[in-house]
N, CA, C and O atoms as a DFTB+ gen file, in Angstrom:
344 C
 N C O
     1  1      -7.797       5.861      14.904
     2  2      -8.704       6.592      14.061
     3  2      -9.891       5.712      13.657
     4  3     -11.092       5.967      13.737
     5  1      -9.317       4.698      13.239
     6  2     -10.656       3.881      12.867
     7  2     -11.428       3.154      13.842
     8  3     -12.199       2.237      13.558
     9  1     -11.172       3.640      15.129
    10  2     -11.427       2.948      16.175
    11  2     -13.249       4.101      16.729
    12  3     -14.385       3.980      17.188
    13  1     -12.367       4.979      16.268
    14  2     -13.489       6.635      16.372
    15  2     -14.529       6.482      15.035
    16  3     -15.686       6.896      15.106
    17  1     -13.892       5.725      13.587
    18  2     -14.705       6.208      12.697
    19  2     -16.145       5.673      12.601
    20  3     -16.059       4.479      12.315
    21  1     -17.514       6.070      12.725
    22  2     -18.380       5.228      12.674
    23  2     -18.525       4.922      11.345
    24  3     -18.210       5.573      10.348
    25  1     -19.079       3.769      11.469
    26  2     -19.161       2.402       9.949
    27  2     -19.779       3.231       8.824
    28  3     -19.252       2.978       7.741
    29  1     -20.627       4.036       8.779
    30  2     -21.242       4.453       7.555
    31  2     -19.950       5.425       7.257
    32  3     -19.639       5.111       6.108
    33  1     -19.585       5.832       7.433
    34  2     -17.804       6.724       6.988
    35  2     -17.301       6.501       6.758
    36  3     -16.623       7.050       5.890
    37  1     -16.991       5.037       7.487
    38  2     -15.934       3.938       6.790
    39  2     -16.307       3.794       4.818
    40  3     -15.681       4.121       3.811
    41  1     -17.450       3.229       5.042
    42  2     -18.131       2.305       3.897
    43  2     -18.245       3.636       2.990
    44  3     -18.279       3.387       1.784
    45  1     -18.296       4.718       3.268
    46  2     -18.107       6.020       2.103
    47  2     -16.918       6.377       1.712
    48  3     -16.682       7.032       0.697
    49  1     -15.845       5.821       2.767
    50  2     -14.616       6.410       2.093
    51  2     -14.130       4.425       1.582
    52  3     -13.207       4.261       0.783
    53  1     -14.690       3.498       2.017
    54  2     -14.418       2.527       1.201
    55  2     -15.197       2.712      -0.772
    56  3     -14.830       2.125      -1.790
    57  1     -15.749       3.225      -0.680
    58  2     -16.863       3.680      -2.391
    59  2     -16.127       4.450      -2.808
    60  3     -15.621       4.384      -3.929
    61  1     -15.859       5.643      -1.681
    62  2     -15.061       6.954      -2.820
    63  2     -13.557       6.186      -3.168
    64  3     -12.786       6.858      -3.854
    65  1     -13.083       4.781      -2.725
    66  2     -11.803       4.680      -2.954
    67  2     -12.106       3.809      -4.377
    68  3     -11.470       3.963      -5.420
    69  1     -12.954       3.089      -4.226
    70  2     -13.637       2.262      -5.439
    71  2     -13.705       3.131      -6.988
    72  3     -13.492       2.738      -8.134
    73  1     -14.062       4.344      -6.493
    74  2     -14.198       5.529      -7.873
    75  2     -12.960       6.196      -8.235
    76  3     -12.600       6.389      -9.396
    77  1     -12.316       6.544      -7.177
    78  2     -11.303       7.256      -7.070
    79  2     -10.296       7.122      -6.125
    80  3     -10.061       7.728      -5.080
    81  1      -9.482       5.758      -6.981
    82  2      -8.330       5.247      -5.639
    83  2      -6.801       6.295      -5.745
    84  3      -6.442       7.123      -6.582
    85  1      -6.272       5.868      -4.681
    86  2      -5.374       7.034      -4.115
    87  2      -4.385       6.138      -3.487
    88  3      -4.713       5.050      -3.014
    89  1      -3.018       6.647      -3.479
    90  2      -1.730       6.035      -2.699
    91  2      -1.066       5.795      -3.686
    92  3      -1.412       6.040      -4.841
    93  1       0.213       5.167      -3.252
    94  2       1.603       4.461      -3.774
    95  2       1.122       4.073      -5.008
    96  3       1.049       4.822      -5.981
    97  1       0.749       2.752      -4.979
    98  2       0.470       1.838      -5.895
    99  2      -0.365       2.741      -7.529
   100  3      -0.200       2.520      -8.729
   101  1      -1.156       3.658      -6.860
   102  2      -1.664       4.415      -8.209
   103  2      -0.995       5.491      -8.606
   104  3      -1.252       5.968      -9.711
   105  1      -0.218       5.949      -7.950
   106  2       0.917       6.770      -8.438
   107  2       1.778       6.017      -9.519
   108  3       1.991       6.475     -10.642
   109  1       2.204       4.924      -9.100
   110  2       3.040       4.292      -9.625
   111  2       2.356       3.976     -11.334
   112  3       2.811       4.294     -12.433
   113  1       1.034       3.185     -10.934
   114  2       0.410       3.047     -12.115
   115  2       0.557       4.678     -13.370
   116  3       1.061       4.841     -14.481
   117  1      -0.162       5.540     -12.430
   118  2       0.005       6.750     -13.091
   119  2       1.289       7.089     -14.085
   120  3       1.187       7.309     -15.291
   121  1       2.525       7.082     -13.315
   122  2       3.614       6.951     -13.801
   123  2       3.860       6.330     -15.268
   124  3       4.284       6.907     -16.269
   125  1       3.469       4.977     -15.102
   126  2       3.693       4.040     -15.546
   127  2       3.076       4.236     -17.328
   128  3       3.466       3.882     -18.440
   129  1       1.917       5.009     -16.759
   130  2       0.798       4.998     -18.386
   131  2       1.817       6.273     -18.941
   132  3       2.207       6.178     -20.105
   133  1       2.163       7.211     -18.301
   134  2       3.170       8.433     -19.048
   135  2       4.308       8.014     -19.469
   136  3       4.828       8.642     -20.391
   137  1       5.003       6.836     -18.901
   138  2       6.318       6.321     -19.395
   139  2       6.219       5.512     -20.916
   140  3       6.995       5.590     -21.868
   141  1       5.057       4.770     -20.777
   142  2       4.300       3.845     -21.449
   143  2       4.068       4.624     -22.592
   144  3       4.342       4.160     -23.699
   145  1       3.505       5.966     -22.443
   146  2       2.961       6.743     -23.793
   147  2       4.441       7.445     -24.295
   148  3       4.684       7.435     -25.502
   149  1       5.182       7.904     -23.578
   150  2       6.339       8.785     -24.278
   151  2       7.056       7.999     -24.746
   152  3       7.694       8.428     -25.708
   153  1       7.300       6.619     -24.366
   154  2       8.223       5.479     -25.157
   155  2       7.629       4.910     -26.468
   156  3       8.224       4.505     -27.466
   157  1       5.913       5.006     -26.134
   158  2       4.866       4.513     -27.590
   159  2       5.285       5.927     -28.667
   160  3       5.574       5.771     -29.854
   161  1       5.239       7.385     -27.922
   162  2       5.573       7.964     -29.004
   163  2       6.492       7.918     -29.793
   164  3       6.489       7.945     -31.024
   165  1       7.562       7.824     -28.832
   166  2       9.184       7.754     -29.608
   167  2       9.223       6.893     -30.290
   168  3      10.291       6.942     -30.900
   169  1       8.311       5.576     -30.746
   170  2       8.743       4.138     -31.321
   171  2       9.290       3.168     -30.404
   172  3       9.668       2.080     -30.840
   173  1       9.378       3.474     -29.072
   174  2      10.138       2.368     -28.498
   175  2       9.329       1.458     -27.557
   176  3       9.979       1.008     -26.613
   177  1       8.395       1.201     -27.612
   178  2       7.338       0.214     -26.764
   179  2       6.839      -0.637     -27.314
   180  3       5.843      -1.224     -26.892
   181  1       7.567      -0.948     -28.637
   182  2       6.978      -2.139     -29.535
   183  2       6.634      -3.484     -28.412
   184  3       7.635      -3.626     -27.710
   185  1       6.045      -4.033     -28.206
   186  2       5.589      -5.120     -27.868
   187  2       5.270      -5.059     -26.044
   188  3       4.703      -5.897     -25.344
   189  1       5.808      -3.894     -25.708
   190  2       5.868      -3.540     -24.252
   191  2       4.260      -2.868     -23.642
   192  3       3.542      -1.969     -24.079
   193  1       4.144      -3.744     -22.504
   194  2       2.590      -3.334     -22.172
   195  2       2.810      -2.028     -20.935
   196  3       3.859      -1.405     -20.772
   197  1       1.995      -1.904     -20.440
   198  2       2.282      -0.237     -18.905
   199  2       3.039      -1.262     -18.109
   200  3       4.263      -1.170     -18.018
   201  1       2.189      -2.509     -17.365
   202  2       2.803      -3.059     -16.832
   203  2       4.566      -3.454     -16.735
   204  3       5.083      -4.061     -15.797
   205  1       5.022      -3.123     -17.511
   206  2       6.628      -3.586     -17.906
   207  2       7.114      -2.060     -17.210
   208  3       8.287      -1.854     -16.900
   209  1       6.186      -1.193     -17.049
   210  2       6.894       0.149     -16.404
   211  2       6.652       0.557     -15.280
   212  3       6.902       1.683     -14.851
   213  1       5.891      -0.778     -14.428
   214  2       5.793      -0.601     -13.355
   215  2       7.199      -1.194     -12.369
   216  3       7.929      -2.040     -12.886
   217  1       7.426      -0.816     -11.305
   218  2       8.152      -0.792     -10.618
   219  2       8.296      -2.275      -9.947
   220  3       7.781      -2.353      -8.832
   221  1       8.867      -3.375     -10.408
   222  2       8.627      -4.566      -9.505
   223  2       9.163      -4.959      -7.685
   224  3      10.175      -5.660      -7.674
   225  1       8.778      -4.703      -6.676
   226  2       9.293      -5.075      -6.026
   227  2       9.263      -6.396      -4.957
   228  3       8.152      -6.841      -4.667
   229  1      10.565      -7.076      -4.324
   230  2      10.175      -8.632      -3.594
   231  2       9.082      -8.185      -2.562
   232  3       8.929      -7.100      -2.001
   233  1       8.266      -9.521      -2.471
   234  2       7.670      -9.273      -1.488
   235  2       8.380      -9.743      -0.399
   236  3       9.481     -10.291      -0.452
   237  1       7.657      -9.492       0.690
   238  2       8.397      -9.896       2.202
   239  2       8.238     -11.360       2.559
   240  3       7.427     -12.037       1.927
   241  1       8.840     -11.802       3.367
   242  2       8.530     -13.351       3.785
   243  2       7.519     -13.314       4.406
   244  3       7.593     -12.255       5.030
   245  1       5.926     -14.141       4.824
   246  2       5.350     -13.967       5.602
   247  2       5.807     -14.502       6.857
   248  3       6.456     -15.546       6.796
   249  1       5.597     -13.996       7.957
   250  2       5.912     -14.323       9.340
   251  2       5.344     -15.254       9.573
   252  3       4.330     -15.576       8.953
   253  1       6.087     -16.249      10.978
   254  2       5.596     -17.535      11.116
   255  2       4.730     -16.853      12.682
   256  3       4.969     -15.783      13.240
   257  1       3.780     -17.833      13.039
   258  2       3.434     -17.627      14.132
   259  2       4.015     -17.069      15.224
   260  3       3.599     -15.978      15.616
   261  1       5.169     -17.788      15.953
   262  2       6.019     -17.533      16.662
   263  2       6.828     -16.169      16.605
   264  3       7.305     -15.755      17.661
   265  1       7.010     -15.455      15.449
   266  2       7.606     -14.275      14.985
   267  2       6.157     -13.076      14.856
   268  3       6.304     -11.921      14.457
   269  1       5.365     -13.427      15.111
   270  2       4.219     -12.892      15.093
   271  2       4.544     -12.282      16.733
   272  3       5.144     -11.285      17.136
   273  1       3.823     -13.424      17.432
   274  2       3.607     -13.567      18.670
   275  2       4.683     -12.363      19.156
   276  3       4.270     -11.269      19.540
   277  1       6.394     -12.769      19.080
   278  2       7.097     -12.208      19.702
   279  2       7.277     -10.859      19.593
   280  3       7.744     -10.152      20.486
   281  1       6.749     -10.317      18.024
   282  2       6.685      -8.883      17.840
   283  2       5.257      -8.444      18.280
   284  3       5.032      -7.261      18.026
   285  1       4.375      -9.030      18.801
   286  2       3.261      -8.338      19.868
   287  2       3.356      -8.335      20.893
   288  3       2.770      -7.424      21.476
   289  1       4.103      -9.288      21.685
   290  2       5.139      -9.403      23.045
   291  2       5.823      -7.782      23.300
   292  3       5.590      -6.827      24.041
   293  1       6.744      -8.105      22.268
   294  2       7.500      -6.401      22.132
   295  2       6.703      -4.810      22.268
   296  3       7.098      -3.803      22.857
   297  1       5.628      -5.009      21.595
   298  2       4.184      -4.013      21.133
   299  2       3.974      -4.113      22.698
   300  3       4.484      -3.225      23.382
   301  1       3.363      -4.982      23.232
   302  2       2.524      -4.790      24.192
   303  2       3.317      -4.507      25.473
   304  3       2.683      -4.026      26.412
   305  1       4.802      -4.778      25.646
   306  2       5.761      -4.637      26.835
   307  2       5.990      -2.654      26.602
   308  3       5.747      -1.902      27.546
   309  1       6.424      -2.166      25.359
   310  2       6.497      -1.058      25.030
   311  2       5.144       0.049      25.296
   312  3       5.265       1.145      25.843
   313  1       4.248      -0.349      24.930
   314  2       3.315       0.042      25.210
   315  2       2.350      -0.116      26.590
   316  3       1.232       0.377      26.744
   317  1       2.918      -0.737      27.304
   318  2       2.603      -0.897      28.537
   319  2       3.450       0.219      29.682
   320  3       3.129       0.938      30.628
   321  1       4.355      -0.046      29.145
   322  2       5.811       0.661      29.418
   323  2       5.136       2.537      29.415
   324  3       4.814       3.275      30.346
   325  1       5.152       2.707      28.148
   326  2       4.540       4.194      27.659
   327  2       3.291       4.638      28.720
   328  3       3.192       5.754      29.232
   329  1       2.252       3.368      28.955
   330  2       1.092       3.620      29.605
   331  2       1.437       4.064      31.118
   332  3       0.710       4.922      31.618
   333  1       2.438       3.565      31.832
   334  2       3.013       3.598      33.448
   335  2       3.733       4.663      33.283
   336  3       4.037       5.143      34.376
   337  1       4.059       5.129      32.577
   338  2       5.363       5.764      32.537
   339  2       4.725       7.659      32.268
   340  3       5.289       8.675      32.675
   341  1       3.407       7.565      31.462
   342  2       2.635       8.454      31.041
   343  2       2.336       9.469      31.946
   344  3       1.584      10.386      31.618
């Protein structure tokens, strides 16, 4: 898709995300300010910021080179595969 999108489309839906961001992560936030306010109403958020109602999760290990490499090895044998096979 982004291979099709020309750059000025890009850079408009990079602005409209700047004004008005969208996905996971702002859902979550979203969430987070309603949990944040119904616990402030009840009395129970004494000292507790939104952040404390966000969802923490581990991050991943970053991959080493070599583990890189071998999962584009895989990509490109599969997909080569798909291309002959098409």
């Amino acid at each position: 898709m982004l291979a099709e999108m020309p750059a000025k489309l890009f850079a408009e839906w990079c602005t409209f995300y700047q004004i008005e961001p969208w996905g996971t992560e702002m859902d979550f936030l979203r969430s987070a300010i309603v949990a944040h306010a119904a616990a402030s109403a009840m009395g129970g958020s004494r000292g507790l910021k939104v952040d404390d109602f966000m969802p923490k999760f581990k991050q991943p290990k970053p991959k080493t080179t070599e583990e890189l490499h071998d999962i584009f090895a895989q990509f490109a044998g599969v997909h080569n595969q798909v291309i002959s096979n098409g």
